[in-house]
C-alpha positions in Angstrom: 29.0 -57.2 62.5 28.2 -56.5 58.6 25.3 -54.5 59.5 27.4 -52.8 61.7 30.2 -51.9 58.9 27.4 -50.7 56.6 26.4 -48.2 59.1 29.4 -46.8 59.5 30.4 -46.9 56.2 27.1 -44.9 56.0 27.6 -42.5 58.6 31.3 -41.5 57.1 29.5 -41.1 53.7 27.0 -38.8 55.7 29.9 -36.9 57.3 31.7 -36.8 54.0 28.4 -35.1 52.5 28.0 -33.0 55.2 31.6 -30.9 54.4 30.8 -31.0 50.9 27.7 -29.3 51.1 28.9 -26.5 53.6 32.4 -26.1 50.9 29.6 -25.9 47.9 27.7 -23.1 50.1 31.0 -21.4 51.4 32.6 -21.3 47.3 28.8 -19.9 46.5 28.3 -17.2 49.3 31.8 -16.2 47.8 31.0 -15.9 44.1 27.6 -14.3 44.5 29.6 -11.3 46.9 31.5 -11.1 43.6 29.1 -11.0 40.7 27.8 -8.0 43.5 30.7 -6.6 43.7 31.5 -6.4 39.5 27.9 -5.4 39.1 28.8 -1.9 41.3 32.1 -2.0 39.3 30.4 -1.8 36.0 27.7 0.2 37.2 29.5 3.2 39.0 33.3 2.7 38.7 33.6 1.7 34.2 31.1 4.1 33.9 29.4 3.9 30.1 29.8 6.3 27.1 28.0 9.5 28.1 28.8 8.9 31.8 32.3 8.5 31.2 33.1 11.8 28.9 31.1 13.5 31.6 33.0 12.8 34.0 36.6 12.6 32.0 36.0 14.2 28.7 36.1 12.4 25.3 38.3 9.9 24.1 39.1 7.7 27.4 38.4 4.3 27.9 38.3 3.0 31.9 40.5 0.3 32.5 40.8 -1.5 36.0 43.4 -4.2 36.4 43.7 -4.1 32.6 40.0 -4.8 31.8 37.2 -2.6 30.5 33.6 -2.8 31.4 32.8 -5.1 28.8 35.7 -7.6 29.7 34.3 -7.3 33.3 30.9 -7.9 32.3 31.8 -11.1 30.4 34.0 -12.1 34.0 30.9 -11.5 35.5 28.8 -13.9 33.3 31.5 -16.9 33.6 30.9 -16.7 36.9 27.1 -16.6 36.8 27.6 -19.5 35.0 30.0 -21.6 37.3 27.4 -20.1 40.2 24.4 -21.9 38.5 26.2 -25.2 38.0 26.9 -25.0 41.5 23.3 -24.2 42.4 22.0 -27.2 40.1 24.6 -29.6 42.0 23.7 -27.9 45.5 19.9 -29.0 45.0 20.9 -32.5 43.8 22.6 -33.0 46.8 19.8 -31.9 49.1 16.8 -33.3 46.6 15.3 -35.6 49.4 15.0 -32.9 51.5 14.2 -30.2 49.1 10.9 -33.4 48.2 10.0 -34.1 51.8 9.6 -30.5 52.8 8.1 -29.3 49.5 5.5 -32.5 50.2 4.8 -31.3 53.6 4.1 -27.3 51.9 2.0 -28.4 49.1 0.2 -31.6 50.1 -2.0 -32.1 47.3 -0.1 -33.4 44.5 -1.8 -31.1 41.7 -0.8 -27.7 42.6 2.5 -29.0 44.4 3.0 -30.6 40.2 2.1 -26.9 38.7 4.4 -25.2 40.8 7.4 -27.4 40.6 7.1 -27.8 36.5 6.2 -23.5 36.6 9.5 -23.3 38.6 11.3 -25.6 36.3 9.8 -23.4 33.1 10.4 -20.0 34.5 14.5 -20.9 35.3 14.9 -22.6 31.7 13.1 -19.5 30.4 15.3 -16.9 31.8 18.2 -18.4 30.9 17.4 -19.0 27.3 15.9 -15.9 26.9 18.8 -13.1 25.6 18.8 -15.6 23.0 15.4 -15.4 21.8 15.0 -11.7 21.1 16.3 -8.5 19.4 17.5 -5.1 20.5 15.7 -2.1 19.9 18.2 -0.2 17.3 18.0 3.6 17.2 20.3 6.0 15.6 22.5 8.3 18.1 21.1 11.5 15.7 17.6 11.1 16.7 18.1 11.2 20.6 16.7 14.4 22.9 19.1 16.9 23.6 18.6 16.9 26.6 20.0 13.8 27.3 23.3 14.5 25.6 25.7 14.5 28.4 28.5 17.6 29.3 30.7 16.0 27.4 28.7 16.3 23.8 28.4 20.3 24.9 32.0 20.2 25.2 32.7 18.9 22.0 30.1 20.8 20.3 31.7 24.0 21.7 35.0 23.5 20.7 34.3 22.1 17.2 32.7 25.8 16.6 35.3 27.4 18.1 37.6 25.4 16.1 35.4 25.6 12.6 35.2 29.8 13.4 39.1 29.7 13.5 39.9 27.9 11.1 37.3 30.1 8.6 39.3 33.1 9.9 42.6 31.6 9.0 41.5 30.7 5.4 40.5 34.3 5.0 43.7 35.9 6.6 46.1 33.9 4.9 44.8 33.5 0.9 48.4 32.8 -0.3 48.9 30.3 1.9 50.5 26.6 -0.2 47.5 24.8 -0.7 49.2 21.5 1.1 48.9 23.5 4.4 45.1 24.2 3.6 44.9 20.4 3.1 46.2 20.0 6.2 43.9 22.4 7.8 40.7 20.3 6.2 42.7 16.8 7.7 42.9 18.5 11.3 39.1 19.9 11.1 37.9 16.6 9.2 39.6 14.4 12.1 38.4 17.3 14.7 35.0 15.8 14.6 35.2 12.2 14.7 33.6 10.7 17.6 35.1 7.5 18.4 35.6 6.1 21.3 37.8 3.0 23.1 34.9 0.6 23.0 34.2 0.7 19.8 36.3 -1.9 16.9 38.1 -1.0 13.4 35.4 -2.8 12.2 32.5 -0.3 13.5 34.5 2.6 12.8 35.3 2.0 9.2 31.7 1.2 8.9 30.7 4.2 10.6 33.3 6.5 8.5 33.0 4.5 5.3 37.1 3.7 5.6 38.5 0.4 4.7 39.7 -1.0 6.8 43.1 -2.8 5.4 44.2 0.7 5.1 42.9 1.9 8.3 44.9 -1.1 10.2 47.7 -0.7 7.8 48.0 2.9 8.4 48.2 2.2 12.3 50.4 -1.0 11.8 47.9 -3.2 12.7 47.2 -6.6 11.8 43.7 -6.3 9.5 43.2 -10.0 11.7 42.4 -7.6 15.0 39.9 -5.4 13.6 36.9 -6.5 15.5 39.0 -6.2 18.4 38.3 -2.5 20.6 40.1 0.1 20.3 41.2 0.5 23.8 43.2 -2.9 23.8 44.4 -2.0 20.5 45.7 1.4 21.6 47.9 -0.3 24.8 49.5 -3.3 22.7 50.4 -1.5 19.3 51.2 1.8 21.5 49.2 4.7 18.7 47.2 7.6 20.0 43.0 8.2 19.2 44.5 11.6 17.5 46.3 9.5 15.3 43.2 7.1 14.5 41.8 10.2 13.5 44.2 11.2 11.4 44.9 8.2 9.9 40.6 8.1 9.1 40.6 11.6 7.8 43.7 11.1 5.2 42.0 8.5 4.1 38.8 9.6 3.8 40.6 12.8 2.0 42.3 10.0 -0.5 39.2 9.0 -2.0 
Protein backbone atom coordinates (compact mmCIF):
# COMPACT_ATOMS: atom_id res chain seq x y z
CA UNK A 1 0.00 0.00 0.00
CA UNK A 2 3.16 2.48 0.59
CA UNK A 3 4.56 1.50 -2.55
CA UNK A 4 1.48 2.05 -4.06
CA UNK A 5 1.09 5.86 -2.64
CA UNK A 6 4.67 6.54 -3.88
CA UNK A 7 3.64 5.75 -7.25
CA UNK A 8 1.00 7.77 -7.41
CA UNK A 9 2.43 10.49 -5.74
CA UNK A 10 4.92 9.91 -8.63
CA UNK A 11 2.66 9.77 -11.45
CA UNK A 12 0.84 13.21 -10.21
CA UNK A 13 4.37 14.79 -9.97
CA UNK A 14 4.83 13.38 -13.61
CA UNK A 15 1.45 14.88 -14.71
CA UNK A 16 2.22 18.01 -12.82
CA UNK A 17 5.59 18.21 -15.07
CA UNK A 18 4.02 17.35 -17.97
CA UNK A 19 1.71 20.88 -18.00
CA UNK A 20 4.54 22.79 -16.91
CA UNK A 21 6.66 21.88 -19.69
CA UNK A 22 3.95 22.40 -22.45
CA UNK A 23 3.03 26.17 -20.38
CA UNK A 24 7.11 26.83 -20.59
CA UNK A 25 6.96 25.90 -24.48
CA UNK A 26 3.47 27.74 -25.06
CA UNK A 27 4.91 31.30 -22.93
CA UNK A 28 8.28 30.61 -25.37
CA UNK A 29 6.67 29.92 -28.85
CA UNK A 30 4.91 33.31 -27.77
CA UNK A 31 7.87 35.48 -26.92
CA UNK A 32 10.11 34.26 -29.75
CA UNK A 33 6.82 35.40 -32.36
CA UNK A 34 7.55 38.69 -30.53
CA UNK A 35 11.27 39.41 -30.54
CA UNK A 36 10.18 38.50 -34.61
CA UNK A 37 7.84 40.65 -34.74
CA UNK A 38 9.87 43.90 -32.95
CA UNK A 39 12.77 42.84 -35.08
CA UNK A 40 10.48 43.78 -38.44
CA UNK A 41 9.32 46.74 -36.34
CA UNK A 42 12.73 48.12 -35.96
CA UNK A 43 13.80 47.01 -39.13
CA UNK A 44 11.16 48.39 -41.66
CA UNK A 45 8.52 50.27 -39.60
CA UNK A 46 11.28 52.93 -36.99
CA UNK A 47 13.18 53.12 -39.87
CA UNK A 48 16.99 54.61 -38.90
CA UNK A 49 18.48 58.13 -39.62
CA UNK A 50 18.96 58.18 -43.43
CA UNK A 51 16.02 55.91 -43.96
CA UNK A 52 13.75 57.88 -42.06
CA UNK A 53 14.50 61.55 -43.62
CA UNK A 54 14.14 59.68 -46.91
CA UNK A 55 11.12 58.69 -46.45
CA UNK A 56 9.70 61.80 -44.08
CA UNK A 57 12.30 64.56 -44.46
CA UNK A 58 14.43 65.86 -41.61
CA UNK A 59 13.76 66.39 -38.20
CA UNK A 60 11.10 63.52 -37.27
CA UNK A 61 11.54 60.98 -34.86
CA UNK A 62 9.06 57.56 -35.31
CA UNK A 63 7.24 56.85 -32.40
CA UNK A 64 4.89 53.71 -32.08
CA UNK A 65 2.81 53.39 -29.03
CA UNK A 66 5.02 56.12 -27.52
CA UNK A 67 8.39 54.31 -28.07
CA UNK A 68 11.17 54.90 -30.51
CA UNK A 69 13.42 52.33 -32.15
CA UNK A 70 15.78 52.35 -29.52
CA UNK A 71 13.18 51.96 -26.58
CA UNK A 72 11.85 48.98 -28.77
CA UNK A 73 15.15 47.60 -29.24
CA UNK A 74 15.86 47.55 -25.48
CA UNK A 75 11.95 45.80 -25.10
CA UNK A 76 13.32 43.46 -27.46
CA UNK A 77 16.49 42.59 -25.44
CA UNK A 78 14.38 42.18 -21.98
CA UNK A 79 12.70 39.73 -23.58
CA UNK A 80 15.62 37.88 -25.15
CA UNK A 81 16.61 37.74 -21.85
CA UNK A 82 13.37 36.35 -19.95
CA UNK A 83 13.44 33.92 -23.37
CA UNK A 84 16.93 32.46 -22.37
CA UNK A 85 16.14 31.99 -18.74
CA UNK A 86 13.25 30.10 -19.92
CA UNK A 87 15.32 28.15 -22.38
CA UNK A 88 18.01 27.36 -19.52
CA UNK A 89 14.96 26.15 -17.19
CA UNK A 90 13.28 24.22 -20.28
CA UNK A 91 16.52 22.06 -20.67
CA UNK A 92 16.79 21.46 -16.89
CA UNK A 93 13.50 20.11 -16.94
CA UNK A 94 14.13 17.66 -19.81
CA UNK A 95 18.09 17.03 -18.83
CA UNK A 96 17.58 13.17 -18.53
CA UNK A 97 16.28 13.06 -21.78
CA UNK A 98 18.26 15.68 -23.48
CA UNK A 99 21.52 12.79 -21.70
CA UNK A 100 19.88 9.60 -22.81
CA UNK A 101 19.36 10.69 -26.41
CA UNK A 102 22.56 12.72 -26.75
CA UNK A 103 24.29 9.18 -25.36
CA UNK A 104 22.46 7.22 -27.89
CA UNK A 105 23.92 10.15 -30.92
CA UNK A 106 27.41 10.27 -29.71
CA UNK A 107 28.27 6.94 -28.16
CA UNK A 108 31.77 7.43 -27.51
CA UNK A 109 32.23 9.53 -24.60
CA UNK A 110 35.18 11.75 -26.21
CA UNK A 111 33.69 13.50 -28.98
CA UNK A 112 30.04 13.32 -27.27
CA UNK A 113 32.53 15.48 -24.20
CA UNK A 114 34.02 17.98 -27.01
CA UNK A 115 30.78 18.71 -28.33
CA UNK A 116 28.74 19.21 -25.28
CA UNK A 117 31.67 21.57 -23.57
CA UNK A 118 32.04 23.35 -27.53
CA UNK A 119 28.24 23.93 -27.13
CA UNK A 120 28.48 25.18 -23.60
CA UNK A 121 31.51 27.64 -24.85
CA UNK A 122 30.03 28.84 -28.00
CA UNK A 123 26.45 29.92 -25.90
CA UNK A 124 28.56 31.63 -23.02
CA UNK A 125 30.56 33.26 -25.74
CA UNK A 126 27.84 34.83 -27.64
CA UNK A 127 26.38 36.20 -24.95
CA UNK A 128 29.31 37.75 -23.37
CA UNK A 129 30.48 39.00 -26.40
CA UNK A 130 29.03 42.82 -27.10
CA UNK A 131 30.79 43.19 -23.99
CA UNK A 132 34.17 42.29 -25.15
CA UNK A 133 34.72 44.54 -28.12
CA UNK A 134 34.60 48.09 -29.67
CA UNK A 135 32.79 49.87 -32.43
CA UNK A 136 34.36 50.99 -35.44
CA UNK A 137 33.99 54.96 -35.08
CA UNK A 138 34.04 57.02 -38.30
CA UNK A 139 33.17 60.57 -38.83
CA UNK A 140 29.73 61.35 -40.80
CA UNK A 141 32.14 63.91 -43.11
CA UNK A 142 34.21 61.19 -44.57
CA UNK A 143 31.30 58.92 -45.90
CA UNK A 144 30.65 58.37 -49.96
CA UNK A 145 28.19 60.50 -51.46
CA UNK A 146 26.61 58.26 -52.74
CA UNK A 147 25.32 56.83 -49.84
CA UNK A 148 23.87 60.16 -48.50
CA UNK A 149 20.23 59.50 -48.69
CA UNK A 150 17.37 62.05 -50.44
CA UNK A 151 16.99 63.58 -47.51
CA UNK A 152 20.80 65.07 -47.23
CA UNK A 153 20.05 66.34 -51.10
CA UNK A 154 17.16 67.97 -49.78
CA UNK A 155 18.83 69.79 -47.16
CA UNK A 156 21.74 70.59 -49.12
CA UNK A 157 19.45 72.22 -51.70
CA UNK A 158 17.62 74.26 -49.63
CA UNK A 159 20.53 75.46 -47.43
CA UNK A 160 21.83 77.08 -50.95
CA UNK A 161 18.85 78.31 -51.78
CA UNK A 162 18.53 79.71 -48.49
CA UNK A 163 22.47 80.99 -48.13
CA UNK A 164 21.86 82.66 -52.07
CA UNK A 165 18.78 84.59 -50.53
CA UNK A 166 19.90 85.56 -47.76
CA UNK A 167 23.30 87.04 -49.72
CA UNK A 168 20.73 88.91 -51.95
CA UNK A 169 18.92 90.41 -49.06
CA UNK A 170 22.23 91.70 -47.37
CA UNK A 171 23.01 93.39 -50.55
CA UNK A 172 19.47 94.82 -51.30
CA UNK A 173 18.84 96.14 -47.98
CA UNK A 174 22.48 97.92 -46.68
CA UNK A 175 20.53 100.17 -44.28
CA UNK A 176 18.87 97.64 -42.82
CA UNK A 177 19.33 97.92 -38.28
CA UNK A 178 21.98 95.69 -37.73
CA UNK A 179 19.77 93.56 -35.00
CA UNK A 180 17.67 92.29 -38.03
CA UNK A 181 21.06 91.22 -39.78
CA UNK A 182 21.77 89.41 -36.51
CA UNK A 183 18.78 87.84 -36.84
CA UNK A 184 19.36 86.85 -40.37
CA UNK A 185 22.90 85.09 -39.21
CA UNK A 186 20.72 83.29 -36.07
CA UNK A 187 18.13 81.93 -38.77
CA UNK A 188 20.99 80.84 -41.43
CA UNK A 189 23.32 79.72 -38.36
CA UNK A 190 20.30 77.43 -36.94
CA UNK A 191 19.30 76.73 -40.84
CA UNK A 192 22.05 74.24 -40.87
CA UNK A 193 22.06 72.27 -37.78
CA UNK A 194 21.52 68.67 -38.27
CA UNK A 195 20.04 67.29 -35.30
CA UNK A 196 17.91 64.81 -34.97
CA UNK A 197 15.21 63.11 -32.21
CA UNK A 198 17.66 60.33 -31.35
CA UNK A 199 20.22 62.18 -30.51
CA UNK A 200 20.67 63.75 -26.40
CA UNK A 201 21.50 67.50 -25.09
CA UNK A 202 24.47 65.93 -24.22
CA UNK A 203 25.72 64.87 -27.96
CA UNK A 204 24.45 68.00 -29.28
CA UNK A 205 26.19 70.46 -27.16
CA UNK A 206 29.20 68.26 -27.77
CA UNK A 207 28.67 68.25 -31.29
CA UNK A 208 27.88 72.32 -31.44
CA UNK A 209 30.32 73.20 -28.68
CA UNK A 210 27.15 74.68 -26.53
CA UNK A 211 26.83 74.22 -22.78
CA UNK A 212 24.66 72.64 -21.96
CA UNK A 213 23.12 74.40 -18.66
CA UNK A 214 22.30 77.07 -20.98
CA UNK A 215 21.07 74.98 -23.71
CA UNK A 216 18.48 73.12 -21.11
CA UNK A 217 17.95 76.37 -19.45
CA UNK A 218 17.07 78.06 -22.61
CA UNK A 219 14.49 75.24 -23.40
CA UNK A 220 13.27 75.01 -19.68
CA UNK A 221 14.74 71.86 -19.20
CA UNK A 222 16.05 70.31 -16.17
CA UNK A 223 20.17 70.11 -16.97
CA UNK A 224 19.41 66.42 -14.87
CA UNK A 225 17.67 65.12 -18.42
CA UNK A 226 20.38 65.94 -20.82
CA UNK A 227 21.47 62.52 -21.69
CA UNK A 228 17.95 61.83 -22.26
CA UNK A 229 16.85 62.02 -26.43
CA UNK A 230 15.53 64.63 -27.84
CA UNK A 231 12.32 63.12 -29.07
CA UNK A 232 11.03 62.26 -25.40
CA UNK A 233 12.29 65.57 -24.45
CA UNK A 234 10.33 67.31 -27.20
CA UNK A 235 6.71 65.51 -26.13
CA UNK A 236 7.06 66.11 -22.16
CA UNK A 237 8.42 69.75 -22.12
CA UNK A 238 6.22 70.58 -25.36
CA UNK A 239 9.40 72.88 -27.53
CA UNK A 240 9.80 72.56 -31.19
CA UNK A 241 13.50 71.22 -33.10
CA UNK A 242 13.28 74.95 -34.68
CA UNK A 243 13.50 76.18 -31.39
CA UNK A 244 16.46 73.83 -30.25
CA UNK A 245 18.05 75.43 -33.07
CA UNK A 246 17.46 78.60 -32.17
CA UNK A 247 18.15 78.36 -28.81
CA UNK A 248 21.91 76.61 -30.16
CA UNK A 249 22.57 79.31 -32.57
CA UNK A 250 21.91 82.43 -29.97
CA UNK A 251 24.06 80.87 -28.04
CA UNK A 252 26.65 79.92 -30.05
CA UNK A 253 26.26 83.76 -31.41
CA UNK A 254 26.76 84.85 -27.45
CA UNK A 255 30.08 83.68 -27.26
Amino acid sequence: MFRGSIQKKVMNWKRYLCKINLLIDGIMLIMLASMTGLGFLIKYVLVPGFERNAAYGSDVELYFWGLDRHQWGSVHLYISLAFLFLIVLHIILHWKMIVCIFRKMIRRKMPRTAVAVSLGVMSVFFVIAPFLVSPDIEPLQTKNTHSRSAGHFWNDALTEVHDNQLLADEASQEEKPQEIRADHRREHSSFKLEIYGSMTINEVCSRYSVSVYKLTEALHIPASRSHERIGRLKRKYGFEMEELKNAIAEIRNQN
